[in-house]
VONU-345133 format. One record per residue (C-alpha): residue number from 1; x, y, z; residue in one letter. Coordinates in nm, 2 decimals, always signed. Example, Ala and Ser with C-alpha at 12.3 -4.5 7.8 and 13.67 -1.06 7.14 Angstrom:
! residues 2
<node n="1" x="+1.23" y="-0.45" z="+0.78" res="A"/>
<node n="2" x="+1.37" y="-0.11" z="+0.71" res="S"/>
//
This chain:
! residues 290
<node n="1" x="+16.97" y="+2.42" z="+3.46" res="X"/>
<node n="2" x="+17.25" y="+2.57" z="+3.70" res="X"/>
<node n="3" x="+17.48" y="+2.88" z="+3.50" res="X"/>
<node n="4" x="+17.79" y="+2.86" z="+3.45" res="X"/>
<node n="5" x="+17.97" y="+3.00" z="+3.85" res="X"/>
<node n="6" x="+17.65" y="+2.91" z="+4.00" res="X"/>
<node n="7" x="+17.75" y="+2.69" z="+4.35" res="X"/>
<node n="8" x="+17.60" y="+2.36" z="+4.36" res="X"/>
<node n="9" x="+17.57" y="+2.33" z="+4.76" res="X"/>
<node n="10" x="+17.22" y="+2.23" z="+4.85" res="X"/>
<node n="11" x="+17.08" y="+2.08" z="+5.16" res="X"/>
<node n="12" x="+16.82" y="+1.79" z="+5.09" res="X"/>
<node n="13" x="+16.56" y="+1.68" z="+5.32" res="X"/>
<node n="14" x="+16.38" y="+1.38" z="+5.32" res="X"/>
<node n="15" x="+16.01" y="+1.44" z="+5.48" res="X"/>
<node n="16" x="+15.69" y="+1.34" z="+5.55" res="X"/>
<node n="17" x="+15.38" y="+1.48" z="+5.35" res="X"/>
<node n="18" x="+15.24" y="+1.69" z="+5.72" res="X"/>
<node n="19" x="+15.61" y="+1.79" z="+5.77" res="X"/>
<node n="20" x="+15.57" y="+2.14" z="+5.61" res="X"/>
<node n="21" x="+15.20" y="+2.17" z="+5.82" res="X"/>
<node n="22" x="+15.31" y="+2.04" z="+6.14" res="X"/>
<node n="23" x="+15.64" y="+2.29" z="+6.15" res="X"/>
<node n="24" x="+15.39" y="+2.62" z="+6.05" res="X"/>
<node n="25" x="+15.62" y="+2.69" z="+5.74" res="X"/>
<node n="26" x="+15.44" y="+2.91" z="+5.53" res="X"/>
<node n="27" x="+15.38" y="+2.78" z="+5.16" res="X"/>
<node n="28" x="+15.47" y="+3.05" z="+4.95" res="X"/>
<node n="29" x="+15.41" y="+2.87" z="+4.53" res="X"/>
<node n="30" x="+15.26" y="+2.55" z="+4.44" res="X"/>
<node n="31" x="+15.20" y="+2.23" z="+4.70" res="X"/>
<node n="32" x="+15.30" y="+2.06" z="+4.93" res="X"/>
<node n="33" x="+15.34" y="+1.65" z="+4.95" res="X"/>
<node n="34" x="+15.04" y="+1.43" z="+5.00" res="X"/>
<node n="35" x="+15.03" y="+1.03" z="+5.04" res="X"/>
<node n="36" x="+14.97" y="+1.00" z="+4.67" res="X"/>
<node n="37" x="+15.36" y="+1.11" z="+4.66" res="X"/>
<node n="38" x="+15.48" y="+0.75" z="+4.66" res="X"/>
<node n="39" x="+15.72" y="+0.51" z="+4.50" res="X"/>
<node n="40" x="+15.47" y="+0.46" z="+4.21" res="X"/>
<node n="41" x="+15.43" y="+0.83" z="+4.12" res="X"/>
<node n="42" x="+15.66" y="+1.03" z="+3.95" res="X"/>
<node n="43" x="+15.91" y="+1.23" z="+4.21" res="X"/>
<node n="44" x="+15.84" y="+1.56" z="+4.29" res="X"/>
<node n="45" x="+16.05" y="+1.82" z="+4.53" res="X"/>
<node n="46" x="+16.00" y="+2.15" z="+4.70" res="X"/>
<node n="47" x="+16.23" y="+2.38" z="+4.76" res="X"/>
<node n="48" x="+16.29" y="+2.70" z="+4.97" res="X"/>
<node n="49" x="+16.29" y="+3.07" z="+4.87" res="X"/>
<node n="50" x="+16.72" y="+3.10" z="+4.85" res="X"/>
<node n="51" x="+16.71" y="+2.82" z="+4.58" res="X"/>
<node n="52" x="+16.39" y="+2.92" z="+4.40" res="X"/>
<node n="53" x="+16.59" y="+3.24" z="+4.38" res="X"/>
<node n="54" x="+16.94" y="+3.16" z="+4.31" res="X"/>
<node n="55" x="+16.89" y="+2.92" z="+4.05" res="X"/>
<node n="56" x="+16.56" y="+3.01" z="+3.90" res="X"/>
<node n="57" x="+16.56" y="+3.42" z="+3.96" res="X"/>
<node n="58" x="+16.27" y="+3.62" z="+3.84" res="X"/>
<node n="59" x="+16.12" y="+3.30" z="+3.70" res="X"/>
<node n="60" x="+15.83" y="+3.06" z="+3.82" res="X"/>
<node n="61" x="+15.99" y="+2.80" z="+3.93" res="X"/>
<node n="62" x="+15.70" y="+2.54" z="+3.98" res="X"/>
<node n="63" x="+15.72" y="+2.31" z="+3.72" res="X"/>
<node n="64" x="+16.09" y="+2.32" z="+3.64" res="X"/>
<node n="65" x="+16.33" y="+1.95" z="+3.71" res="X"/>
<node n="66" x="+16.60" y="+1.87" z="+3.94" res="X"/>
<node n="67" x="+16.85" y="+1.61" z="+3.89" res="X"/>
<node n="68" x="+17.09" y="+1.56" z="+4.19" res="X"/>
<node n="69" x="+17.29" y="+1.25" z="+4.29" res="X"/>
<node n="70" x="+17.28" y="+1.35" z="+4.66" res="X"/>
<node n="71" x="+16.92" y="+1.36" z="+4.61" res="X"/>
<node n="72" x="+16.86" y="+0.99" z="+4.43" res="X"/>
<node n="73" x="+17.22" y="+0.83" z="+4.39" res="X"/>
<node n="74" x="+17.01" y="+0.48" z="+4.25" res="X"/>
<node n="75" x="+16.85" y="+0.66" z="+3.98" res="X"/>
<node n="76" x="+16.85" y="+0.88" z="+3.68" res="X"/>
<node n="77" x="+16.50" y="+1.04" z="+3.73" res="X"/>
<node n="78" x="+16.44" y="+1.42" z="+3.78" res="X"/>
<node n="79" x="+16.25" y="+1.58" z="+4.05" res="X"/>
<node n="80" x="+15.97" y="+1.83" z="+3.91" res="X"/>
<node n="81" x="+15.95" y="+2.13" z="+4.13" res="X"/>
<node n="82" x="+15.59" y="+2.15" z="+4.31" res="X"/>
<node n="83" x="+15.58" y="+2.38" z="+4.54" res="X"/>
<node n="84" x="+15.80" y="+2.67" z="+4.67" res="X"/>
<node n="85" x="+15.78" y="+2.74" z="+5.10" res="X"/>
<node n="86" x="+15.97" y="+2.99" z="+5.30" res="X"/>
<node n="87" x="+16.35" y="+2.98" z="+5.40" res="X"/>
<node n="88" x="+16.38" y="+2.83" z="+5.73" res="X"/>
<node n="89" x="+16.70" y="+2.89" z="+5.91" res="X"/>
<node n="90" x="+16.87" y="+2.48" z="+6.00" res="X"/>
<node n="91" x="+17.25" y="+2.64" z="+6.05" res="X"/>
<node n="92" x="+17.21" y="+2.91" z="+6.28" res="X"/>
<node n="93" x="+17.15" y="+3.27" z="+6.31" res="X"/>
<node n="94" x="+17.44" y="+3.42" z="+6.21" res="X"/>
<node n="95" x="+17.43" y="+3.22" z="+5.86" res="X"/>
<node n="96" x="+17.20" y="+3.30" z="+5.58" res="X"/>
<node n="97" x="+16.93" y="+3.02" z="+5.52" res="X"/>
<node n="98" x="+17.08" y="+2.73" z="+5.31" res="X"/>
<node n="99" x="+16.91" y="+2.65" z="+4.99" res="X"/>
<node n="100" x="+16.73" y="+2.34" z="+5.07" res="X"/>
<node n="101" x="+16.50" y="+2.07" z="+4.86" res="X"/>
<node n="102" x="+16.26" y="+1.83" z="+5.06" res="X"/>
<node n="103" x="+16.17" y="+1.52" z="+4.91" res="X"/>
<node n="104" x="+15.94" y="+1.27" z="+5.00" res="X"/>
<node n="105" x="+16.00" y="+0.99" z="+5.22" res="X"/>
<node n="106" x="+15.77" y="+0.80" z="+5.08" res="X"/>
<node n="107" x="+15.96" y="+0.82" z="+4.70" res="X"/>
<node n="108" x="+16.32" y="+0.85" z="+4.86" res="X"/>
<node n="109" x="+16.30" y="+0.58" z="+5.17" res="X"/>
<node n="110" x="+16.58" y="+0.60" z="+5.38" res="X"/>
<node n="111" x="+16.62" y="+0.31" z="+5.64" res="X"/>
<node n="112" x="+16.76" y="+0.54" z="+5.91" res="X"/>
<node n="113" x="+16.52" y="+0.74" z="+6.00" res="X"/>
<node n="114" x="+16.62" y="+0.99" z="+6.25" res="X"/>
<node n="115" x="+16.38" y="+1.18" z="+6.38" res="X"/>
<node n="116" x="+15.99" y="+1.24" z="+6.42" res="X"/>
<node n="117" x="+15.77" y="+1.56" z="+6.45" res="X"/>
<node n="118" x="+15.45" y="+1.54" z="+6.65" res="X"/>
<node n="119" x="+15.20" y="+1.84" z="+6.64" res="X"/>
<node n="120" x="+14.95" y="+1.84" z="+6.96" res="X"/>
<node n="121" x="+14.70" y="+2.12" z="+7.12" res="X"/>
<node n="122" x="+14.75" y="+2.01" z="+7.46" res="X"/>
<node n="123" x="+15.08" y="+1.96" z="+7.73" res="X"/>
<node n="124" x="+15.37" y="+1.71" z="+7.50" res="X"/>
<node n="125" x="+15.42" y="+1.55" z="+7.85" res="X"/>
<node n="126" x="+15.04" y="+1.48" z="+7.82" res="X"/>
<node n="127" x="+15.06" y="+1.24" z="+7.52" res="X"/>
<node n="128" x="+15.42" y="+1.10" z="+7.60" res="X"/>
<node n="129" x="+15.29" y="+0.77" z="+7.73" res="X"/>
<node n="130" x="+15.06" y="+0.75" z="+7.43" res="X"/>
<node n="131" x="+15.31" y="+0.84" z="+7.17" res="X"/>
<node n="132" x="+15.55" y="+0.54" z="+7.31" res="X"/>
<node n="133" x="+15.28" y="+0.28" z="+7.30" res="X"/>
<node n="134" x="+15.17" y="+0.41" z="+6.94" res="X"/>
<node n="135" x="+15.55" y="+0.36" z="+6.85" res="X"/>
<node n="136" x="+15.58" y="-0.03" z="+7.08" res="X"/>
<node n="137" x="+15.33" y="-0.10" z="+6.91" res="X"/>
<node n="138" x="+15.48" y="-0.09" z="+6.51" res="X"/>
<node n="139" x="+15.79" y="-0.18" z="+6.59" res="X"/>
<node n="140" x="+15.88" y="-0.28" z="+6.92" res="X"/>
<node n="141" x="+16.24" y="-0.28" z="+6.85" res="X"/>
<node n="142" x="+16.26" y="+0.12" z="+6.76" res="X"/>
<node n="143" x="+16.36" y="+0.32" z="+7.11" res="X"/>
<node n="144" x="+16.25" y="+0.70" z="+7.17" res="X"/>
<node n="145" x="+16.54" y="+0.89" z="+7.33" res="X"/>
<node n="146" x="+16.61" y="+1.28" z="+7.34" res="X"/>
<node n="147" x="+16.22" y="+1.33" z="+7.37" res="X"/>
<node n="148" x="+16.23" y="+1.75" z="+7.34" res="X"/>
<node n="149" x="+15.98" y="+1.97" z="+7.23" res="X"/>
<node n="150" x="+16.04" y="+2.20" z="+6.98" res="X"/>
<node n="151" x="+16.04" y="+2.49" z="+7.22" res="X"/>
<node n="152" x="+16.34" y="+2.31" z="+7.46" res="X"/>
<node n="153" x="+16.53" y="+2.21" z="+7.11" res="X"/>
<node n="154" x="+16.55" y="+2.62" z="+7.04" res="X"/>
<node n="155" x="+16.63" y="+2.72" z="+7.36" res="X"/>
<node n="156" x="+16.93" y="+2.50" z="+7.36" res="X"/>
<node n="157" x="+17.03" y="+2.62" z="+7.02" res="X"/>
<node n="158" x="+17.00" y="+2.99" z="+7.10" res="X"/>
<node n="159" x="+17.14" y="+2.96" z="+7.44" res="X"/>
<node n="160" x="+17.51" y="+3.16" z="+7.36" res="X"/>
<node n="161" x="+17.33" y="+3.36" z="+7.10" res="X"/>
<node n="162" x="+17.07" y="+3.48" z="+7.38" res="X"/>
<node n="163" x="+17.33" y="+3.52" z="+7.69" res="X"/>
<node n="164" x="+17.52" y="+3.76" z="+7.47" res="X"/>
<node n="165" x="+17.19" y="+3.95" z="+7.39" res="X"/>
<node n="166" x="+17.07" y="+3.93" z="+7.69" res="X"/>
<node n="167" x="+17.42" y="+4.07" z="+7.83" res="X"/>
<node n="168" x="+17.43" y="+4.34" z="+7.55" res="X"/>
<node n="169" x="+17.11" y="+4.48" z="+7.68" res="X"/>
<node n="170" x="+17.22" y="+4.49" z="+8.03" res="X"/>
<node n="171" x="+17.52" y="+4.66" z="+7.99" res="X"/>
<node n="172" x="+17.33" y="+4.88" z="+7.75" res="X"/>
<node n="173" x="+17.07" y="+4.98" z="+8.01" res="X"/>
<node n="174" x="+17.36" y="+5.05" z="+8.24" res="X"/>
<node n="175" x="+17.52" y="+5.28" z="+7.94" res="X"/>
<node n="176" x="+17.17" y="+5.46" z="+7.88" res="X"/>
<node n="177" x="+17.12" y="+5.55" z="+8.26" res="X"/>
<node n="178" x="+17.51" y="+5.73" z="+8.35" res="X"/>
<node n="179" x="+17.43" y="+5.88" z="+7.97" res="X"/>
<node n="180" x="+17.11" y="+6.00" z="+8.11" res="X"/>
<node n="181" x="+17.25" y="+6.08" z="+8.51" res="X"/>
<node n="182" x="+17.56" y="+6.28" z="+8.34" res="X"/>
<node n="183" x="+17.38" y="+6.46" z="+8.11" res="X"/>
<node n="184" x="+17.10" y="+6.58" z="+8.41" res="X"/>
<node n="185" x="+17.41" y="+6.67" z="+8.64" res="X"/>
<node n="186" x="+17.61" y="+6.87" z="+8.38" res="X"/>
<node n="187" x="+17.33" y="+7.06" z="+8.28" res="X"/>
<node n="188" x="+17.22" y="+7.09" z="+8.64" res="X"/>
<node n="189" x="+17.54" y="+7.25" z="+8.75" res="X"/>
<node n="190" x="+17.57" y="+7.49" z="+8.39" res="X"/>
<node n="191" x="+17.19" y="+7.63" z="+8.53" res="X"/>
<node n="192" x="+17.29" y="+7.62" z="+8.90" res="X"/>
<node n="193" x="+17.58" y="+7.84" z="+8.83" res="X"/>
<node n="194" x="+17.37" y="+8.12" z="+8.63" res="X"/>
<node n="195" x="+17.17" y="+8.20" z="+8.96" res="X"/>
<node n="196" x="+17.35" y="+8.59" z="+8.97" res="X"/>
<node n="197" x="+17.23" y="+8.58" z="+8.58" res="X"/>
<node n="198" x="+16.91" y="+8.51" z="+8.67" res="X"/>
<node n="199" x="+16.89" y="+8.73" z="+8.96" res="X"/>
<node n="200" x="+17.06" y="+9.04" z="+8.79" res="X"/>
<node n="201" x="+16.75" y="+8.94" z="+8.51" res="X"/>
<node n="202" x="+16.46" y="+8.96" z="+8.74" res="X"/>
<node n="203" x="+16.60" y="+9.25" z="+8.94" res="X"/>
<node n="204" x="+16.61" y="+9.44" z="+8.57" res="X"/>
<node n="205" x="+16.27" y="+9.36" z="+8.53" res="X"/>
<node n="206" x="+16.25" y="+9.03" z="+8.39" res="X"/>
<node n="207" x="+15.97" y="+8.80" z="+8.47" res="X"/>
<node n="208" x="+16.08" y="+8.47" z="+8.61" res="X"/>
<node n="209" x="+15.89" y="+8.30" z="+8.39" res="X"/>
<node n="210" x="+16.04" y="+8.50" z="+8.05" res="X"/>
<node n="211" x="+16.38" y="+8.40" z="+8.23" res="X"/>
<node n="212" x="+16.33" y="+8.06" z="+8.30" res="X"/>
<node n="213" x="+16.20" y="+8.00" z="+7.93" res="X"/>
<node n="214" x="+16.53" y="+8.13" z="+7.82" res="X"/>
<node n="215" x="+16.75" y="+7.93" z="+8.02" res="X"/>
<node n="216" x="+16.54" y="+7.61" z="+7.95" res="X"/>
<node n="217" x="+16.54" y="+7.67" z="+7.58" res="X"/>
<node n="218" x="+16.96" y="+7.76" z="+7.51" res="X"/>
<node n="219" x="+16.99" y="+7.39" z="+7.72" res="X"/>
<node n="220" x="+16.73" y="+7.19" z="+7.52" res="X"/>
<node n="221" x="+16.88" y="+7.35" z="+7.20" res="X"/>
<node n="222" x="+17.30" y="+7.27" z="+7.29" res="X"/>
<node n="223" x="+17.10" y="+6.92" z="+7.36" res="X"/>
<node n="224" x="+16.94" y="+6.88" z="+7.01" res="X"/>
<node n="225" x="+17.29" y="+6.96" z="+6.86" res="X"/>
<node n="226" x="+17.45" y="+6.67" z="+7.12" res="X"/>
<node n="227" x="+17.16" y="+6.45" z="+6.99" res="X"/>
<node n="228" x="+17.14" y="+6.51" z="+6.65" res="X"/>
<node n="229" x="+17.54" y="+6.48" z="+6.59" res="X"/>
<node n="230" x="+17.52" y="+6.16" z="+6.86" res="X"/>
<node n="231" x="+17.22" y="+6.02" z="+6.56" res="X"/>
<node n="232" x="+17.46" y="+6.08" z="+6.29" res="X"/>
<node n="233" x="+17.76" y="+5.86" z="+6.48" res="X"/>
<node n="234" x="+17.54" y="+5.56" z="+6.55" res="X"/>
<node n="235" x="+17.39" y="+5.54" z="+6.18" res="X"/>
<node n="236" x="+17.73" y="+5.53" z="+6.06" res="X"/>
<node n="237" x="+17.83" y="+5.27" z="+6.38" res="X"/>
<node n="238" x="+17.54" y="+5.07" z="+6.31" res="X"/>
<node n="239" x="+17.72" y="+4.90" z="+6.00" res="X"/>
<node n="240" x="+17.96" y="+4.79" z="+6.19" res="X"/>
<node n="241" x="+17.72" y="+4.60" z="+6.42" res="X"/>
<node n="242" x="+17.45" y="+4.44" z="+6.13" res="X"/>
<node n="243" x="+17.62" y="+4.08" z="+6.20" res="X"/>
<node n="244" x="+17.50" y="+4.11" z="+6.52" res="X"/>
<node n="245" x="+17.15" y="+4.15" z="+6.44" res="X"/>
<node n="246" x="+16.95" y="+3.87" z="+6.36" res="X"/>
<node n="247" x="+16.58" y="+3.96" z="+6.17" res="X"/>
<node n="248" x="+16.63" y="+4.36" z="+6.34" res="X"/>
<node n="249" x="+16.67" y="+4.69" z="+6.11" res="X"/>
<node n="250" x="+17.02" y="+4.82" z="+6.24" res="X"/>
<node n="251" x="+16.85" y="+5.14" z="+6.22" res="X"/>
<node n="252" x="+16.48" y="+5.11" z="+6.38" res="X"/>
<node n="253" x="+16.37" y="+5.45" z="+6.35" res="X"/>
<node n="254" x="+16.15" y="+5.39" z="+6.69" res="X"/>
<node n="255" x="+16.49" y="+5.26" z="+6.90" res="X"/>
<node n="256" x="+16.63" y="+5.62" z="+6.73" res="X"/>
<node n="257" x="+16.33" y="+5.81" z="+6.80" res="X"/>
<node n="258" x="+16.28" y="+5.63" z="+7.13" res="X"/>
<node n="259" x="+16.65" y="+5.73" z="+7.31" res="X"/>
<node n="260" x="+16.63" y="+6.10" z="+7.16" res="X"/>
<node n="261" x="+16.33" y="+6.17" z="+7.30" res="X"/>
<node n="262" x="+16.41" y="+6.00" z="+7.63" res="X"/>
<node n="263" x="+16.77" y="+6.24" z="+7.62" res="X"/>
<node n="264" x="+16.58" y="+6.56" z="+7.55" res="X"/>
<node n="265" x="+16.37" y="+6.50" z="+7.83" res="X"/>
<node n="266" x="+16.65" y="+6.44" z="+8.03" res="X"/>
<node n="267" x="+16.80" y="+6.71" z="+7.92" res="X"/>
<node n="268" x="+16.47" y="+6.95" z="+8.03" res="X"/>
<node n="269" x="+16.45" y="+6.82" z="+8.34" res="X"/>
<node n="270" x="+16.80" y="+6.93" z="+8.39" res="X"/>
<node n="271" x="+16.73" y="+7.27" z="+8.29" res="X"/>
<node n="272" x="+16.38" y="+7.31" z="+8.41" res="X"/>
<node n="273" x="+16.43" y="+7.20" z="+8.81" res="X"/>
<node n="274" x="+16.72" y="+7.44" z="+8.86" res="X"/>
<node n="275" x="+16.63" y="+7.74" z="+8.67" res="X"/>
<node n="276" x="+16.25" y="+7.68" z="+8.83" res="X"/>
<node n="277" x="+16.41" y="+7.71" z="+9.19" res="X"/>
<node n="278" x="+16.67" y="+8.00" z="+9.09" res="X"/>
<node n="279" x="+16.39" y="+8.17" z="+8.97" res="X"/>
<node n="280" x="+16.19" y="+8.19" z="+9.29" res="X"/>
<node n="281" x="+16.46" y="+8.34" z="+9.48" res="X"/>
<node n="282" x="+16.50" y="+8.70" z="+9.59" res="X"/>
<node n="283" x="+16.71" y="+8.89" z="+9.34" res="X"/>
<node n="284" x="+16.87" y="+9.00" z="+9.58" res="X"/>
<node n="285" x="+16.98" y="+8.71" z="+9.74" res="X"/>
<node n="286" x="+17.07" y="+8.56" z="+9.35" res="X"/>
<node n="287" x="+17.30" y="+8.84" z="+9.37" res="X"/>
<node n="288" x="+17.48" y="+8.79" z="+9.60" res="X"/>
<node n="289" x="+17.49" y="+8.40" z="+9.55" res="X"/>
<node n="290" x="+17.86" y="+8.26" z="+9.49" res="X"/>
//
């Protein structure tokens, strides 16, 4: 029985007994429907994880009786819980998963029938013929329009919802190379303008080598400070951007792991070329380089 504060919005489904099979929703408690689900058996329902959890939390909910007059409006009978199967998402991505029961058809008839789900292993527009005669052929006064497969029904759902990912990740791409361009040509110039220092070094007696593992080392290490502070921002910008996220960790520790590493390589690169090419030049030319 619902607590007192508990919402009563629910979604209800009528469905087929294969409906669960054909759609490769996992089963998580219980069963499913069969054809032995029918007018002369007693009603049964399944329901999805947010309502096993909201109304029957950290209890088995198999077993346990509905009674809803969206459900069954003609009659006072409950619905006994059989089976329990993953959330599904029916409103979008942005919007948690509704709590949903499915009912059968076969115990809840409903003369508009909207829509049919068939489940093939070869091309849909292989069996499209077939499928319209099978359907002439029962009733020729039912019409199939808006013939999609299931693939073509998400794409057109996700379509915004992809063009603004899809956009995101450009203009990221385009952030993440002038970070990584900037970052070589600062670092670049800092090096380039230490070539007395590293002449004045060598002609002192320091190897290049001992010199150029110096100046490579004081870049990487101002870099490890940039990117360690630059970690701490986007952990704390990342809360800002969860409702963006759809089924993604805001804070992926490969994506984090991923652009530090590809920065401090960056960063080495900017070091290394310079100070490499400073290093191989007379001292006394270094010297006297302005």
């Amino acid at each position: 029985m619902p607590q007192p504060g508990q919402q009563m919005d629910l979604d209800c489904l009528r469905v087929m007994p294969e409906f669960f099979e054909v759609l490769g929703m996992t089963l998580r408690r219980g069963r499913t429907f069969t054809l032995q689900d029918n007018a002369g058996t007693p009603k049964v329902a399944v329901i999805n994880e947010s309502m096993a959890n909201y109304f029957f939390p950290q209890q088995n909910p198999l077993g346990k009786r509905l009674g809803d007059p969206r459900v069954d409006p003609h009659s006072a009978s409950l619905f006994e819980i059989v089976g329990v199967v993953k959330d599904a998402r029916y409103r979008g991505l942005r919007e948690k998963a509704p709590r949903i029961v499915y009912v059968p058809t076969l115990q809840t008839p409903n003369p508009g029938v909207e829509a049919f789900i068939v489940r093939t292993s070869v091309d849909p527009a292989q069996i499209l013929s077939t499928l319209r005669g099978e359907v002439q052929s029962v009733d020729r006064s039912v019409s199939m329009r808006e013939v999609k497969t299931l693939e073509e029904r998400v794409d057109e759902y996700l379509f915004q919802e992809r063009i603004v990912a899809k956009l995101a990740s450009f203009f990221s791409l385009i952030a993440l190379s002038l970070t990584c361009l900037g970052l070589y040509g600062v670092l670049a110039y800092v090096v380039g303008r230490r070539t007395q220092e590293i002449g004045i070094r060598i002609a002192l007696g320091a190897r290049p080598r001992d010199v150029l593992t110096l100046i490579v080392k004081q870049g990487v290490l101002l870099t490890l400070i940039g990117v360690g502070l630059g970690l701490a921002a986007a952990f704390g910008m990342m809360r800002l951007l969860r409702g963006f996220l759809f089924d993604v960790n805001p804070t992926d520790p490969l994506t984090f792991a991923s652009i530090a590493v590809l920065l401090t390589t960056t960063a080495l690169l900017a070091c290394y070329i310079p100070a490499r090419r400073a290093s191989k030049v007379d001292p006394m030319i270094a010297i006297r380089y302005e």
